[in-house]
C-alpha positions, -999 to 999 in steps of 0.1 A, spaced: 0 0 0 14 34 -8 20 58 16 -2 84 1 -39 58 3 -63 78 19 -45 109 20 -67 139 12 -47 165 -12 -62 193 -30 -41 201 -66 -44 235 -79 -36 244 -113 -48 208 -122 -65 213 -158 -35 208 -175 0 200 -171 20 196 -143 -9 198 -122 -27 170 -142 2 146 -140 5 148 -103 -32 147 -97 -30 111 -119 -1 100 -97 -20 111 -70 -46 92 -81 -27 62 -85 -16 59 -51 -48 59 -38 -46 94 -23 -82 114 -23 -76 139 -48 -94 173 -50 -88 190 -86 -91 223 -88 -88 250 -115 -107 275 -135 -116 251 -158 -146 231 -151 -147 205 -180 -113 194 -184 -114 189 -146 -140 166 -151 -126 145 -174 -95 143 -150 -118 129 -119 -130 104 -148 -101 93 -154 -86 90 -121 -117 73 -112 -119 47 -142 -80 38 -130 -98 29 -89 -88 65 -76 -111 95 -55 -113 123 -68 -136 154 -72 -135 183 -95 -142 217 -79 -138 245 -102 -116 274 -88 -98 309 -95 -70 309 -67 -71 348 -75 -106 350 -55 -102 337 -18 -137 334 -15 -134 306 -42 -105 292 -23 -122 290 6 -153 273 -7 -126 248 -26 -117 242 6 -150 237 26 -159 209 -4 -127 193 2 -134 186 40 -172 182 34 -161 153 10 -130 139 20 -121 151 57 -92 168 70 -68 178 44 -32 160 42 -16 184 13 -24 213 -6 -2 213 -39 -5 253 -47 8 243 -87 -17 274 -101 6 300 -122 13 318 -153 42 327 -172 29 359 -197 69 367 -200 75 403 -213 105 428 -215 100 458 -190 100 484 -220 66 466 -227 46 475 -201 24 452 -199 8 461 -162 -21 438 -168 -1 412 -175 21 423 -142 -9 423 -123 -24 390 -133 14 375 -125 13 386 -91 -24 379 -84 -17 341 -96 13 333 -86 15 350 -47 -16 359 -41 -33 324 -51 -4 310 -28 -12 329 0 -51 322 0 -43 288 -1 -19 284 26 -43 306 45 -68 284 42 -54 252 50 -28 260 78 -46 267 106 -62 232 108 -26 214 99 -12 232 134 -41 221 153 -35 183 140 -3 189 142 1 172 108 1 183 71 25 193 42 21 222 18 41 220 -15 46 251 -33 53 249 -73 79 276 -81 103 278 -108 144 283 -116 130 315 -120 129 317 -85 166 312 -81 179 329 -114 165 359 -133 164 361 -170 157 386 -196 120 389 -204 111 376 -173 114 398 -145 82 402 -129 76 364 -133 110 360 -121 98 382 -89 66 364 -84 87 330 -76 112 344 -57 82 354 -36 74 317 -36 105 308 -22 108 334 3 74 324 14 80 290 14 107 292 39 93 315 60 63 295 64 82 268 72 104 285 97 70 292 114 51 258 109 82 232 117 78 230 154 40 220 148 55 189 120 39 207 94 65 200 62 69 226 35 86 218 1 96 241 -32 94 226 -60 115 244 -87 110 230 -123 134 244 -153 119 243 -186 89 221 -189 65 211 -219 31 231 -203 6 254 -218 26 282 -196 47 295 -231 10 298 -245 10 331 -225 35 347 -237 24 379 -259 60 398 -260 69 383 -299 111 393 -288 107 369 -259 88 342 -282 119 345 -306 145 340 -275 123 305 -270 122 295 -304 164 300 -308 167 269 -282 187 240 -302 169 215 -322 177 188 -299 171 205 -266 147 178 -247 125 197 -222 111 182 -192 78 166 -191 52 177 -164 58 135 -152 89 147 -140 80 173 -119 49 149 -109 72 123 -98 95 151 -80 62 159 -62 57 127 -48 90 121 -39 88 147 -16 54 136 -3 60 100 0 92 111 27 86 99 59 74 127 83 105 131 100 116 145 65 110 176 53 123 176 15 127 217 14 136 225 -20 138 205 -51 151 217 -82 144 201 -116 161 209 -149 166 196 -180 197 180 -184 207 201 -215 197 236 -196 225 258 -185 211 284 -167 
């Protein structure tokens, strides 16, 4: 029996990929998965098919930008399941631009995903995992939280929020054996390039060499539950994934 049966984890982001993958993993393991993302039909078919494979699993559509949203994800998930074991907070964007753009929506919608979806979540979910004294809250960052690139500097900032905030949180929570783990993918094969509206950054991603072999959103799936599936004695803080053939 895997160590994640029963477990009760809620998956943002999961309409697509990295968030899909894990959420089949999940599935796989026997966990009780909660799928969550804007949207509603492609989340469906995920529960389907984690259910046609002898998973749990429940679609509960959700814009991580609106806490009331978050909150009512969260209110389903215990109604349904119980307590929760794990919130993945995988929701993001990458819309990468140079500054000379100005793109402030875009800057705006970056920041509104990517930390402020993070913090309604963890505020959601924390206060019960210090009363049980149990739970685990894995954050889905990006290199682009360690290293800052051309084109990307406000998506750049917006993970090296995530880390900060990962580790302060778990500064705060580790007396109470509440684990907190970054995971940090390089280049992966997502709908997150989709995004991008600057054509000078498209260019810079279409230059990569022809035999460049990005990662798959399995990778960082299997990264997930590497860190989950530690005994609880071990908090896996950080884990960084990149392609073998990326440099920086």
């Amino acid at each position: 029996m895997s160590k994640l049966s029963n477990k009760v984890v809620i998956v943002t982001g999961a309409s697509s990929g990295i968030g899909y993958a894990t959420a089949v993993e999940l599935g796989k393991r026997g966990a009780k998965v909660v799928c969550a993302a804007r949207r509603l039909k492609r989340l469906d078919d995920l529960a389907k098919e984690i259910h046609q494979a002898g998973g749990h699993a429940i679609a509960v559509e959700c814009d991580v930008t609106r806490k009331d949203q978050v909150d009512r994800m969260v209110a389903t998930t215990r109604e349904t399941f119980g307590p929760i074991d794990c919130l993945i907070n995988n929701a993001g964007i990458m819309p990468l631009s140079f500054m000379d753009a100005c793109k402030i929506d875009e800057w705006t919608r970056m920041v509104n995903v990517n930390i402020n979806g993070v913090l309604y979540g963890v505020a959601a979910v924390l206060q019960e995992m210090i009363e049980r004294k149990n739970g685990h809250i894995i954050n889905v960052s990006s290199v682009a939280g360690r290293k800052v690139f051309p084109g990307g500097a406000v998506y750049c900032a917006t993970k090296f929020a995530v880390h900060a905030l990962s580790e302060g949180i778990r500064q705060e929570v580790a007396k109470h054996g509440v684990r907190v783990t970054t995971i940090a993918p390089g280049l992966v094969t997502t709908e997150l390039q989709n995004a991008i509206t600057d054509e000078r950054v498209k260019e810079r991603f279409a230059s990569l060499p022809e035999d460049f072999v990005p990662l798959e959103s399995e990778d960082i799936a299997d990264a997930i539950i590497y860190a989950m599936e530690s005994p609880n004695h071990v908090n896996v803080n950080e884990i960084l994934v990149r392609p073998t053939q990326q440099e920086n």
